[in-house]
C-alpha positions, -999 to +999 in steps of 0.1 A: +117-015+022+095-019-011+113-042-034+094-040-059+060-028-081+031-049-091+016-022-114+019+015-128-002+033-101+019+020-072+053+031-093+043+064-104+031+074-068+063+066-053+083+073-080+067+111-087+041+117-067+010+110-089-007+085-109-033+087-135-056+059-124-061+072-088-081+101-076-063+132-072-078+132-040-056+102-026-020+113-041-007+127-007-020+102+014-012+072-006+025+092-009+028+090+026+020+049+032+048+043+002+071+063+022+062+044+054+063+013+036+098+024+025+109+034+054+101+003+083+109-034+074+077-053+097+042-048+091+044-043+129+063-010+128+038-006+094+007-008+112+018+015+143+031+042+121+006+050+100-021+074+099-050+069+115-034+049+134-052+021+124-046+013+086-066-017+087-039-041+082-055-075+064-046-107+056-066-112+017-080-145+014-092-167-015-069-164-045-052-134-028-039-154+000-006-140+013-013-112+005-022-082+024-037-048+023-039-014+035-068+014+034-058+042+014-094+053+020-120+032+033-150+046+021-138+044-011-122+008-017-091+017-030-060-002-013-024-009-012-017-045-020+015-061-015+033-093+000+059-090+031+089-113+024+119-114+044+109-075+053+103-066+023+076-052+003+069-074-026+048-067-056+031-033-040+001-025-062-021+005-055-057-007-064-091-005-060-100-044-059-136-045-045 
């Protein structure tokens, strides 16, 4: 379950399906990882449901640690950041951070 937002992008996707900041390109498929998100409460169930079935899971490091990320699209950069705590999502931001 996502608890809560960490910026506009991440809100405005989940909330109605678009955002500004993000390519128009990546609307359905980020759409579709908030609604995972959502829907599972490990980032077990997280990883195994998603599409590809690899999201490429991470652990952040450095200043980001304890955070983690998810590939909206690889090739790209842009990610969904969040923290899991007590099986929640937690400050889900929808970024490009590279």
């Amino acid at each position: 379950m996502i608890k809560d937002f960490g910026n506009k992008a991440a809100y405005d996707l989940f909330t109605n399906g678009q955002a500004k900041s993000l390519p128009r390109d990546f609307w359905k498929r980020t759409v579709f990882l908030l609604d995972l998100m959502e829907a599972v409460d490990s980032l077990e169930v997280l990883s195994s449901k998603g599409f590809p079935p690899n999201l490429r899971l991470h652990n952040l490091k450095g200043d980001r640690k304890g955070e983690y990320a998810i590939d909206i699209n690889k090739i790209s950069g842009w990610r969904i950041t969040f923290r899991f705590e007590k099986k929640e999502f937690c400050n889900v931001k929808v970024e490009n951070y590279h």
